[in-house]
C-alpha positions in Angstrom: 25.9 68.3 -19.5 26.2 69.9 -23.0 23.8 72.7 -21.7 23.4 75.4 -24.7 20.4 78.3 -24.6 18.4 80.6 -27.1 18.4 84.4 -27.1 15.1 84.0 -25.5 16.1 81.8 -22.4 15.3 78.7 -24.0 17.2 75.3 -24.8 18.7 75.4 -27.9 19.4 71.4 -28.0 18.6 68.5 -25.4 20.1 67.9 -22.4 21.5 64.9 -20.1 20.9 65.0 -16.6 23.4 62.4 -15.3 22.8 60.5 -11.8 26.1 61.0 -9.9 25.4 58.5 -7.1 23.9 54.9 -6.9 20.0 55.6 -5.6 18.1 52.3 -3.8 14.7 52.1 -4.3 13.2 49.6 -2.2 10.6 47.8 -3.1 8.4 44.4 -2.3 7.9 45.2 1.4 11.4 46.7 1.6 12.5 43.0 1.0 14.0 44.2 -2.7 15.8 47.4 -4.0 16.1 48.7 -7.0 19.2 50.5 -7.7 19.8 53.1 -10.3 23.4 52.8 -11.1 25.3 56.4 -11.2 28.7 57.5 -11.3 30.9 61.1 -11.4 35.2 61.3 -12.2 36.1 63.6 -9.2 39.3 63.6 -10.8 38.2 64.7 -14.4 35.2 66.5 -13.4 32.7 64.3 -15.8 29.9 62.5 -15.4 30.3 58.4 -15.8 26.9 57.4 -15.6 24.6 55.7 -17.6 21.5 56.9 -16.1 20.7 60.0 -17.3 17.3 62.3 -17.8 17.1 63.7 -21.4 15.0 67.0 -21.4 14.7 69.7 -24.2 12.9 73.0 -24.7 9.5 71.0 -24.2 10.4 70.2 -21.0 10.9 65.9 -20.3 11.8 63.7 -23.0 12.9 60.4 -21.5 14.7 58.5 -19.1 17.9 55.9 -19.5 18.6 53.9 -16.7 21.3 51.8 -16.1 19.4 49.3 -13.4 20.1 46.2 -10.8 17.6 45.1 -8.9 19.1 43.0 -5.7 17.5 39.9 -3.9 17.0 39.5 -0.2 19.1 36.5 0.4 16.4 35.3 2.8 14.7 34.8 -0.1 16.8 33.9 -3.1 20.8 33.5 -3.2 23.4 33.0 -5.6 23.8 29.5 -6.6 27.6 29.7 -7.3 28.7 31.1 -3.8 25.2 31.9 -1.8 25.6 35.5 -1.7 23.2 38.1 -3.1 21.4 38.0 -6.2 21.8 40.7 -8.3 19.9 41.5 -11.8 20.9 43.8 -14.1 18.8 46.0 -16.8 19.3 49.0 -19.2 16.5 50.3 -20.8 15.3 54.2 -22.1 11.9 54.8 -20.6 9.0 57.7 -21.3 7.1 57.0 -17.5 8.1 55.9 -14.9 5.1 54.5 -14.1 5.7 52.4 -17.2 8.9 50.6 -16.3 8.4 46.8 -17.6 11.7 46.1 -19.3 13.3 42.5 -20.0 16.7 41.8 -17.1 19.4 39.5 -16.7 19.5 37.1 -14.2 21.9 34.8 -12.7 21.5 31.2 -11.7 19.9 31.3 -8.1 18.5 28.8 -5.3 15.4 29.7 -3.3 15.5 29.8 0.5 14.8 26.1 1.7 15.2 24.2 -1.7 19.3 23.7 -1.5 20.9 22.4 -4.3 17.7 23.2 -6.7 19.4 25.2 -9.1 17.1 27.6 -11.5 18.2 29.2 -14.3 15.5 32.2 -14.9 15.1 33.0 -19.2 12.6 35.2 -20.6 13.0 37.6 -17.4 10.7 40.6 -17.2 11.3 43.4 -14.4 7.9 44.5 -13.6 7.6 48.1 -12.1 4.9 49.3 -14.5 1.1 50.9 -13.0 -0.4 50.6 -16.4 0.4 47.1 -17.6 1.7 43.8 -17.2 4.0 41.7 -19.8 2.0 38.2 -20.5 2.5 36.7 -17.2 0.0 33.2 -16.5 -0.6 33.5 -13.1 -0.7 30.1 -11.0 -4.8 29.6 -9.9 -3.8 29.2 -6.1 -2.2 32.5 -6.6 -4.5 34.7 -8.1 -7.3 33.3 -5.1 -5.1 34.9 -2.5 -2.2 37.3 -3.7 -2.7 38.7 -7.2 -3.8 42.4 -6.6 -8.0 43.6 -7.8 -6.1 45.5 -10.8 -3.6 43.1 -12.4 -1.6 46.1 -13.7 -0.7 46.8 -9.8 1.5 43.9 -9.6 5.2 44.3 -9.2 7.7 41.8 -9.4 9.9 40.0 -11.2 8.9 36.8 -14.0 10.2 34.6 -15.9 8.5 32.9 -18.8 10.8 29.9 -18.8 13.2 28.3 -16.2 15.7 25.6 -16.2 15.5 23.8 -12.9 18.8 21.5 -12.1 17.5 19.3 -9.5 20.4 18.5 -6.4 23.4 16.3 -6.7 21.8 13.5 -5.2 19.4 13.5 -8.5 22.6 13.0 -9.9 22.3 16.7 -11.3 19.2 15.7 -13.5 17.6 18.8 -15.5 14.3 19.5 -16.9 12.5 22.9 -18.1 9.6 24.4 -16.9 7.3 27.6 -17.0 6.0 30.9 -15.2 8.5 31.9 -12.4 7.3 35.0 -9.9 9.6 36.6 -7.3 7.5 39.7 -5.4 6.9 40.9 -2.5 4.9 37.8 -1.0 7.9 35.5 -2.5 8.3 33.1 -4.9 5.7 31.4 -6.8 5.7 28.5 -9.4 4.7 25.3 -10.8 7.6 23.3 -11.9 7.2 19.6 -13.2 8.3 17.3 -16.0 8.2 13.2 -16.8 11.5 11.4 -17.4 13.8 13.3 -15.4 16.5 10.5 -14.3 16.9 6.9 -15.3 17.2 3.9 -13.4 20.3 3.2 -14.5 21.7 6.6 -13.9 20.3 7.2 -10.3 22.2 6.8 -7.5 20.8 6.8 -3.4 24.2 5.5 -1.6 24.3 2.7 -3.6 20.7 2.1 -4.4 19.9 2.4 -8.1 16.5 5.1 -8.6 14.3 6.8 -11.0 12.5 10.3 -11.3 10.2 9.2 -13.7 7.8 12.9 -12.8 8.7 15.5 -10.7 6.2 18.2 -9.5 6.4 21.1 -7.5 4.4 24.1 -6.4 5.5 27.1 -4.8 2.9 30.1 -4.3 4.5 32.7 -2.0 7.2 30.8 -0.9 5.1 28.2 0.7 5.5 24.3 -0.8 2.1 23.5 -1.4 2.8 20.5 -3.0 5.3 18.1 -4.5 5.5 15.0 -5.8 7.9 12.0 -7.2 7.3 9.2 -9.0 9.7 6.3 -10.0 11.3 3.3 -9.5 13.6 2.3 -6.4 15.8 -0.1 -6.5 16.7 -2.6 -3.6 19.8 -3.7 -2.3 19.4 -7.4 -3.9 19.5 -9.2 -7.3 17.1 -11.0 -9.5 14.7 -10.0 -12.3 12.5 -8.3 -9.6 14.4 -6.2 -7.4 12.8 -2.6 -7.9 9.9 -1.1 -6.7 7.9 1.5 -7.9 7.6 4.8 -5.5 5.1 7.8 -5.4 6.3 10.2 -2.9 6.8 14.0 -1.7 9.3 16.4 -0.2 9.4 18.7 2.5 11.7 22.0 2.9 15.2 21.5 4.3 16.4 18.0 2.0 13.5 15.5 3.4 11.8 13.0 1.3 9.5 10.3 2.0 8.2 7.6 -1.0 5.5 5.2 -0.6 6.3 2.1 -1.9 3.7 0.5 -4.6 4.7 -3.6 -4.3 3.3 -4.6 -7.8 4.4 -7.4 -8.0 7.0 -10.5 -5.8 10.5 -9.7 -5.6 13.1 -11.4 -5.8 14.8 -11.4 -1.9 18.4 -12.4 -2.6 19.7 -12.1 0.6 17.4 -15.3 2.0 17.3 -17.1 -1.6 13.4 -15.5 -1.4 10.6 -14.0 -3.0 8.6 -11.4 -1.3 5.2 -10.2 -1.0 5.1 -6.1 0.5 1.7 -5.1 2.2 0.6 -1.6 1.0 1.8 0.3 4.6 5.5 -0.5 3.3 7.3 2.7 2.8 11.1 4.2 1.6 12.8 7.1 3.9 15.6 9.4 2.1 17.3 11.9 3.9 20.0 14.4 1.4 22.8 14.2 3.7 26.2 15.7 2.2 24.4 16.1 -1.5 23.4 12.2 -1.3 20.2 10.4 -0.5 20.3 8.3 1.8 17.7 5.3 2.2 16.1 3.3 4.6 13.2 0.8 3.7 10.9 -0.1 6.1 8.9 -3.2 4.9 6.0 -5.4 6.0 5.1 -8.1 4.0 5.8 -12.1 3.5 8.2 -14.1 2.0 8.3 -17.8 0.6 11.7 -19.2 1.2 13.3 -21.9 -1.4 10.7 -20.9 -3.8 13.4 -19.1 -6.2 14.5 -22.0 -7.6 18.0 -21.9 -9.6 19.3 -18.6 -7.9 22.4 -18.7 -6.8 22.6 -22.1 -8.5 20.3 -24.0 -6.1 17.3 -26.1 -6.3 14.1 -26.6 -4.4 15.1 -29.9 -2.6 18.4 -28.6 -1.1 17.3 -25.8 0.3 15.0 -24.8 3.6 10.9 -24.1 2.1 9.1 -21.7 4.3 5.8 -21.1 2.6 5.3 -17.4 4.2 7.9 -16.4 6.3 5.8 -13.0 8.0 7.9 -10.0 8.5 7.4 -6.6 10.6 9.2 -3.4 10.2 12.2 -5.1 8.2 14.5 -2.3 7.8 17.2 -2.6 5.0 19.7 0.5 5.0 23.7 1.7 3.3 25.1 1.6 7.2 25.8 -1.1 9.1 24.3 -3.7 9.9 22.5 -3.1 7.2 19.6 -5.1 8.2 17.2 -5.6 10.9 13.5 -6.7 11.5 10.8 -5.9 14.9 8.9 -9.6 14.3 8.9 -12.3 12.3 6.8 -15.3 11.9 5.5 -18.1 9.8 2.4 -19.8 8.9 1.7 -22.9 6.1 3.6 -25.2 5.2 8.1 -25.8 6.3 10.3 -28.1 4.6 14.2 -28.7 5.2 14.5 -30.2 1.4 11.4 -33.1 1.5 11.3 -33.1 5.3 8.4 -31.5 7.4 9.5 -28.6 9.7 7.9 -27.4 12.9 9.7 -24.2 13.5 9.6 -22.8 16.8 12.1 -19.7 16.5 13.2 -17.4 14.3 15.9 -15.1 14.9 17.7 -12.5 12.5 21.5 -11.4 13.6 23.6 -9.2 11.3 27.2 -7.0 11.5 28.6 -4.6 9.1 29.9 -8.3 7.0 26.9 -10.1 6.5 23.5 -11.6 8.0 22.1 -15.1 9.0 18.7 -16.5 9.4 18.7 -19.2 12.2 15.8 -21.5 12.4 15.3 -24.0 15.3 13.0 -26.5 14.1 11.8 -30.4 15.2 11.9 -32.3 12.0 10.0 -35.3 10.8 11.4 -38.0 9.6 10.6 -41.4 7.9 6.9 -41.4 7.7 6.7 -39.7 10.7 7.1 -42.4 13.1 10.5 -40.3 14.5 11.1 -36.8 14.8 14.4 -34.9 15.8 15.4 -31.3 16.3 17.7 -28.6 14.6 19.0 -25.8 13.9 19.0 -24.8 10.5 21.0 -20.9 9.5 20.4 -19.2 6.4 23.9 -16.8 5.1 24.4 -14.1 3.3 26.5 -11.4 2.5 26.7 -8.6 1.8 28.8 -6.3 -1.3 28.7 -3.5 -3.5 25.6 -2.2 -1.8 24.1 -6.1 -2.6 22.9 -8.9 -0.9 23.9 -12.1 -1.5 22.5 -15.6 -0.6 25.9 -17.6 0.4 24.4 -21.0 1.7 22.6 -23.2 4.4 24.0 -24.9 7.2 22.2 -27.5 9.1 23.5 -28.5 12.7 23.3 -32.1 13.7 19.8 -33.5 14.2 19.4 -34.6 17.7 17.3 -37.5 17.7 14.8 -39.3 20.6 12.5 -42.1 19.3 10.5 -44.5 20.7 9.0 -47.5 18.2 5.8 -49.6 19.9 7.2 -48.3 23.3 10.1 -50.9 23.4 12.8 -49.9 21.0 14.0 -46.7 21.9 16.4 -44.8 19.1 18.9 -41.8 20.4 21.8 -39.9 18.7 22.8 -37.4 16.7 22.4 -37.0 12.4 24.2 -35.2 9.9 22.4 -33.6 6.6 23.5 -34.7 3.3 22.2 -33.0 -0.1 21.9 -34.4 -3.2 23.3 -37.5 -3.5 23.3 -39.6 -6.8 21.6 -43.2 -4.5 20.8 -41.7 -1.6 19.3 -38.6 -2.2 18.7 -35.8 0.9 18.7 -37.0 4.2 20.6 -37.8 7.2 22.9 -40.5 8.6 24.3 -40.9 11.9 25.2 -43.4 14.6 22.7 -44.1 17.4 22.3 -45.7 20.3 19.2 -48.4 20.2 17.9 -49.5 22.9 15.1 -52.5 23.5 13.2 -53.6 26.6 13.3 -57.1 27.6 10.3 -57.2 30.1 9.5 -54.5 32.4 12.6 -53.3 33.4 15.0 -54.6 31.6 16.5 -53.6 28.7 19.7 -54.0 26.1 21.3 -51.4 23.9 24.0 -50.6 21.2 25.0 -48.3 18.3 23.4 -49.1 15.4 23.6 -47.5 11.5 21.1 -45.4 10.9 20.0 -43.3 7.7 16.9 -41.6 7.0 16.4 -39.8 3.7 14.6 -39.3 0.2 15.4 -40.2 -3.0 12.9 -39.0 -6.0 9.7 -40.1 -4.2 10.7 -42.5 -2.0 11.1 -41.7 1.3 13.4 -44.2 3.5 14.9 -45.1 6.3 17.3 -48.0 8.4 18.7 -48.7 11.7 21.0 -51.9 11.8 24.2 -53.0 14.2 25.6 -55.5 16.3 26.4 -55.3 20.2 28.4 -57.4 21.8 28.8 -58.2 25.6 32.3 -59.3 26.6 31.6 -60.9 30.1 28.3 -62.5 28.2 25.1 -62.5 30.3 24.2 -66.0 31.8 21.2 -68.0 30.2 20.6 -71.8 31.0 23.7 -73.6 31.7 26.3 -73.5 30.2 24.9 -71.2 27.3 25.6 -67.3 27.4 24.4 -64.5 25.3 27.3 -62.4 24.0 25.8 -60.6 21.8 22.4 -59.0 20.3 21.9 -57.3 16.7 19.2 -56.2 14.5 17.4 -53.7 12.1 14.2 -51.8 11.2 13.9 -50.9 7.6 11.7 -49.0 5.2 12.0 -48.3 2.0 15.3 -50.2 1.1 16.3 -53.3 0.6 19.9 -54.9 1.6 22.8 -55.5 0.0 25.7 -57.4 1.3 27.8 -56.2 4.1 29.1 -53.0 4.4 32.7 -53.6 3.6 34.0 -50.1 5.2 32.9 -50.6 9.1 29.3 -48.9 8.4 30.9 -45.9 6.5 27.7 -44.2 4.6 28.8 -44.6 1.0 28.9 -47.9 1.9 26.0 -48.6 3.4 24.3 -52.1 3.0 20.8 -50.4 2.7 20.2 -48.8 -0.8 16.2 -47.0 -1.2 14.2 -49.0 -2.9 10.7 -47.7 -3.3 8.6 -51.5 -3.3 9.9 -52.1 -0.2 7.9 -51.6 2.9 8.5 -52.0 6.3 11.2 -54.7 7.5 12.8 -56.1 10.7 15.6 -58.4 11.6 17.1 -59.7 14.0 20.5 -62.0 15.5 22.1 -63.3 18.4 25.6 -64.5 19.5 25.8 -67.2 22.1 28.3 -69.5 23.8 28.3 -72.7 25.1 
C-alpha cells in the first residue's frame, strides 16, 4: 500500500504490508489462539486492516497488530452468557519475540467455580522470549510449573482481580492479586477478611457470615480453600450463632466445621445446648442458594432458659442433660430429626422428681414435639405415678419456636403401710397463687380390714408444692346403702377418712370437693396427719 521507488530500485518512503485475513496462532498446548485480526474491501479493492508490517529502504521497521487472544471454554467462559472469552489488544511492536503488551479482558468464570465472577485489571499478554512484566509468581507454582528461564513463560496475568463471589454469598465482592491463565491453567491466591455480614447473609433462611475467604488455584487444581464465619441457627435467643471454619470443593460443595464456643440458646425445646467438637454444617449451592443441614451432637439442659418465651423454671419440665446424636436441623420438611437421645442427672416436671424412661422426637412440615414418659414422685416420695409429659414447638420464618407443655393425667398406684391402697388419675396445675404446682384428682382408696377384707371409696386428693413446702391430702366419705351388719341391731353405713401432710384444714368444702375449694390449704409446720369417721345405725 502507498508503494513508491527511487531511480536506483529502492523505497523512496515506508510501506504498509496489510494482513488481509484473520491468522490463529495457537498457543498454550493448542488450548489458546492468538488471532491477528485482518481485513480486505473486495468491493473497493482496499485494505481494512489494522495489522499491518511497516518496512522502508532499511528493510523492517515495525509491526502493528490489531490482536484477540480467545479462551478455551474448558477453561474459562464468559460470565454473562458462558460462551468464549475473547481478549482484545492493539499494540506496534519491533520483535516479535518481544510481544508483552497490556489487553482487555472481559468478566469470566473459571471451569468448576460457577457463579465466581472475576473481573481481570492490570492485564498483561505475555508472548515475549526476552522478558516478563512484574509478575509474583505463587511459591507452589514456581516448585512445579514456572519454566528454568522465567522469560520462557507465556501466558496471560493480571496484577489485580475483582472476585464476585456466587449469589448464594449474596453477591459479596472483595479484591485480590496475581491472576495467571497459561498453558497448565489458571493459577491464583485469592483471599480477603470481612467479605459478608451476618446480617446480610442468607443460606435458605439461615442468617451467615464470610468473615475470610481464601482460595488457591495453581494449574487449575483447588489446592486449598477456606471460610470462616458465623452461622446462624434456625432458633432465637442471645446465642443462636455459631462460629464455622470450613472449605469448598469444585462443583458448588461446602462443608463448615462448627466451633461451639459457647451454650446456645435451643428455642425450639425452651433449651440451652452444649455441641461436642465432631458437630458439623453441610451446604450444598443448589439453584444459586446454599442450602444447610446441621448435624449436631451435643447436650442440652431443658427449663434452664428461664423467662423465654415468658416462662419460669417451676412450670416447666428440667432435664439436666438431655444427650443427643446426629440431631439434624434442615429448610425442608420436617425440619428436624435426631438418631438417639438420652439423659443422665437430675429430671424435674416443675419441683417433682422424674424417672424418664422414653424419649421420642416426632415432627411434620408444621412443627415438632418432645414426648417424655416418665414415673413421677410425689409427696415425699411415699407415692409415685406415671406420665406423659410433650414438649411443642413450631416452626416459622425459618425459626423455631417453643409453644408449650402438656402433661397427660398422672396415673397413680399407691400402697401406704401395706393397708391403704390409693388409685386414680391426677391432673397438673401450674402456678397457682395457694396452691402452687401440683396435681389434684379423684381416687379410689382402699383399706384392709384383716386379711382379706377390705373397704374403699373416692376420696379428694391433691399433691403439690407451694414455695418450699411440699404437700399433700386424701379425704372423702363412702357410704354403703344396704349397710353391712355389726352387733345387733347396729350397722355400718358408712366409712371416711384422710391422710395429710403439709396442710392443715379449713372448714368444709362448700363446692362438693371442687379444687379451688378445697378444705386442705399447705401449710409448711404441719407434718403428717390422719383422720378418720364412721356412720352407723341402730
Amino acid at each position: 500500500e502507498g508503494v513508491k521507488g527511487t531511480h536506483s530500485g529502492g523505497l523512496a518512503d515506508e510501506v504498509k504490508l496489510s494482513l488481509l485475513r484473520d491468522i490463529e496462532i495457537p498457543f498454550n498446548g493448542g488450548n489458546t489462539s492468538l488471532v491477528l485480526k485482518g481485513g480486505f474491501n473486495r468491493t473497493r479493492g482496499i485494505s481494512e486492516s489494522n495489522t499491518y508490517m511497516t518496512i522502508n529502504c532499511d528493510g523492517f521497521k515495525n509491526l502493528a497488530l490489531d490482536a484477540e487472544v480467545h479462551f478455551p471454554t474448558s477453561l474459562i467462559s464468559s460470565a454473562i452468557n458462558g460462551e468464549q472469552v475473547v481478549g482484545r489488544f492493539s499494540t506496534v511492536i519491533e520483535s516479535w519475540d518481544d510481544l508483552l503488551v497490556s489487553m482487555s479482558l472481559p468478566s469470566f468464570e473459571i471451569k468448576g467455580l460457577r457463579g465466581y465472577v472475576f473481573d481481570a485489571n492490570d492485564v498483561v499478554f505475555d508472548f515475549s522470549s526476552v522478558r516478563n512484566s512484574d509478575i509474583d509468581f505463587p511459591r507452589e507454582y514456581e516448585q512445579g510449573f514456572l519454566p528454568d528461564e522465567r522469560t520462557l513463560w507465556r501466558g496471560v496475568y493480571a496484577k489485580s482481580v475483582s472476585v464476585t463471589l456466587p449469589k448464594a454469598f449474596s453477591n459479596a465482592r472483595f479484591s485480590a492479586e496475581n491472576l495467571l491463565i497459561d498453558d497448565n491453567g489458571i493459577t491464583g491466591i485469592f483471599a480477603a477478611d470481612n467479605v459478608l455480614q451476618l446480617d446480610k447473609g442468607s443460606a435458605s433462611g439461615w442468617k451467615f457470615s464470610v468473615d475470610h475467604f481464601g482460595l488457591q488455584l495453581v494449574a487449575s487444581e483447588l489446592v486449598s480453600s477456606e471460610l470462616k464465619g458465623r452461622l446462624g441457627l434456625p432458633f432465637k435467643g442471645e446465642t443462636t450463632t455459631l462460629a464455622y471454619e470450613g472449605f469448598m470443593q469444585m462443583n458448588d460443595r461446602y462443608t463448615l466445621v462448627v466451633r461451639p464456643d459457647s451454650s446456645l440458646n435451643f428455642s425450639i425445646f425452651n433449651a440451652e445446648a452444649q455441641l461436642d467438637p465432631s458437630s458439623y454444617v453441610k451446604l450444598d449451592l443448589i439453584d444459586d442458594k446454599f442450602v444447610p443441614e446441621a448435624v449436631l451432637h451435643g447436650r442440652m439442659a431443658l427449663g434452664k432458659t428461664e423467662g423465654l418465651d415468658g416462662l419460669n423454671g417451676s412450670e416447666s419440665v428440667k432435664l439436666a442433660s438431655l444427650k443427643f446424636r446426629n440431631l439434624r436441623l434442615t429448610t425442608k420438611a420436617p425440619y428436624i430429626s435426631v438418631e438417639a437421645l438420652g439423659y443422665e442427672g437430675e429430671a424435674k416436671l416443675g419441683d417433682f422428681p422424674l424417672s424418664i424412661h422414653q424419649l421420642e422426637l416426632g415432627a411434620n412440615e408444621r412443627g415438632a414435639h418432645l414426648t417424655l414418659g416418665a414415673g413421677l414422685s410425689l409427696g415425699k416420695n411415699l407415692f409415685s405415678g406415671k406420665t406423659n409429659i410433650t414438649l411443642r414447638a413450631a416452626y416459622r420464618d425459618n425459626v423455631w419456636y417453643y409453644e408449650g407443655m402438656d402433661v397427660s393425667e398422672i396415673a397413680l398406684d399407691a400402697k401406704i403401710a401395706g393397708k391403704i391402697g390409693l388409685v386414680g388419675k391426677l391432673n397438673w396445675h401450674r402456678d397457682d397463687t395457694i396452691y402452687g404446682n401440683g396435681f389434684t384428682g379423684d381416687l379410689l382408696l382402699s383399706l384392709g380390714l384383716g386379711k382379706t377384707n377390705h373397704v374403699s371409696w373416692k376420696v379428694r386428693a391433691g399433691f403439690g408444692r407451694k414455695d418450699s413446702n411440699s404437700y399433700w391430702y386424701a379425704d372423702g366419705l363412702g357410704t354403703f346403702p344396704q349397710g353391712i351388719p355389726l352387733v345387733a341391731p347396729m350397722t355400718l353405713n358408712g366409712i371416711g377418712g384422710a391422710l395429710t401432710y403439709g396442710v392443715r384444714a379449713e372448714g368444709q368444702s362448700a363446692e362438693g370437693g371442687k379444687f379451688r375449694s378445697a378444705q386442705y390449704v399447705p401449710d409448711e409446720s404441719k407434718g403428717l396427719g390422719f383422720k378418720a369417721s364412721t356412720l352407723f345405725e341402730i
